[in-house]
N, C-alpha and C positions, 0 to 999 in steps of 0.2 A: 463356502465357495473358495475356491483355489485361487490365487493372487499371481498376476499374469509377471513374469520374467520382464522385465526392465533390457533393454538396448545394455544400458550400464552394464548390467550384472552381468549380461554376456560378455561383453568387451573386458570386464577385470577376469572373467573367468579365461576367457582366451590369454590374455595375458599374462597370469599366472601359470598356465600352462606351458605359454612359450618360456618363460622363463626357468623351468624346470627341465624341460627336455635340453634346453640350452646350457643349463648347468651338468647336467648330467651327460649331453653330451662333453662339453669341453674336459671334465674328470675322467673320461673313460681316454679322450685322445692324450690326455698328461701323461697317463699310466702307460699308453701304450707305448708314447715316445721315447718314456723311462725306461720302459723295459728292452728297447731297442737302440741302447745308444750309438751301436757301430754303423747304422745305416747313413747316418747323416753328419758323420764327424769330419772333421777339415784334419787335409794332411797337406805335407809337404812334398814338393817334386823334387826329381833330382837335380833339376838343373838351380832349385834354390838352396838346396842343402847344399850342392857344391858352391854355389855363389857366398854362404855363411862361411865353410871351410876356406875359401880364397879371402876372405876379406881377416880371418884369421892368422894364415900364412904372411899377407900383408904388415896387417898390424904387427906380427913378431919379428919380423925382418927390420920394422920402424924403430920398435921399441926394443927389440934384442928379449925379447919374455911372451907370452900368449897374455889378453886379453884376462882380466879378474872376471869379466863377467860379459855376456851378450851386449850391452847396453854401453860398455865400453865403444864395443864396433861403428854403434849409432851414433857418439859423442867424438868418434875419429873421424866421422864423415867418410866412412869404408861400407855402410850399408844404410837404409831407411828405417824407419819404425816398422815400415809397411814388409820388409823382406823377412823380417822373422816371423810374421804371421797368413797364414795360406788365404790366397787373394778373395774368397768366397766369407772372411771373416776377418772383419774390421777391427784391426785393433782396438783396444780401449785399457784407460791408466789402470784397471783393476786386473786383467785379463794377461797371463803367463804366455810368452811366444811358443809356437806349436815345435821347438827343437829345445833338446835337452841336452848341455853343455859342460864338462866335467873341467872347469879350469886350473883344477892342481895338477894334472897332468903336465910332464913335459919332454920335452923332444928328444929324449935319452931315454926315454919309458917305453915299455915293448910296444910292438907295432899292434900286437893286436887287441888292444885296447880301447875301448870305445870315445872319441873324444868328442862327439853330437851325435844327432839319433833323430827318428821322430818319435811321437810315442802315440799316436792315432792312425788310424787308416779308414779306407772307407767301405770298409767292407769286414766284415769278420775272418782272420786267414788270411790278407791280403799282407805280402812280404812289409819289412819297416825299412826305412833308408837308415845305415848307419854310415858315418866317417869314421875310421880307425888311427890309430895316431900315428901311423904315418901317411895321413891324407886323403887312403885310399875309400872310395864309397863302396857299400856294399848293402845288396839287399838279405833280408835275414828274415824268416819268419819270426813270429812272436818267440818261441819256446827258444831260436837261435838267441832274439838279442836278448830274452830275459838270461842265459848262460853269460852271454857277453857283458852285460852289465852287471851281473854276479862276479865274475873275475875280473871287472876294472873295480868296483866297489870293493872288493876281496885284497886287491893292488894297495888302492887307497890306503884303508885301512891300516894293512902292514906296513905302509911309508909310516903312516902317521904313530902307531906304536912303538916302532923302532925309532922314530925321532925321539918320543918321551922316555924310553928306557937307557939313552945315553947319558 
């Protein structure tokens, strides 16, 4: 004679179930997330990128030189922790500000040279905000700023080989 199923044995059996589809769904939403990083990425506005550019200009008027580094700005009391990163994403001590900032540049370097930028958007194709070193904001598609930051990198570069070969 056939031995009758237990309450029990349904209930673990349900629940090894839920726990599987549950796995298997949260591994399928991971992948998909991954595989779509542009949809839900934090950028910056313009009116913050200009706000980074001013408190730049600031600081160089203070100090007669540009800022070593973003985090400078924050220790001049010229922006927040909170302004270099896009308000939808909290800062945190591990976590890089959403603007990329080229501090060996300076104010006798050609103009069109990228001095901040962003490097996210929120869409795939959607233009990038850049500051040019002379101040000016400009939006650029991806393939614009990756040229633009090829010839300030390309710039760099040649400053710095032409110091070590004197």
């Amino acid at each position: 004679m056939k031995k009758k199923t237990t309450p029990f044995t349904w209930g673990m059996a349900a629940g090894l179930l839920a726990g599987v589809v549950f796995f298997v769904g949260l591994t399928v939403y991971l992948e998909w997330k991954d595989r779509h990083p542009f949809r839900s990425q934090p950028t910056f506005s313009v009116e913050q990128i200009r706000k980074v550019a001013g408190a730049v200009v600031n600081y160089e008027k203070s100090n007669q030189r540009r800022p070593v580094n973003l985090e400078a700005l924050v220790k001049a009391d010229l922006l927040s922790t909170g302004d270099l990163f896009d308000p939808k994403r909290s800062p945190a001590s591990d976590s890089n500000p959403d603007v990329l900032y080229f501090p060996a540049l300076r104010k006798t370097d050609p103009a069109d040279l990228v001095l901040l930028c962003t490097i996210v958007t929120r869409k795939r194709g959607e233009p990038l905000l850049a500051v040019m070193n002379d101040y000016r904001t400009v939006e650029l598609s991806p393939k614009e700023l990756r040229t633009a930051l090829q010839r300030t990198y390309s710039y760099l570069g040649g400053q710095i080989a032409r110091n070590f070969s004197e």
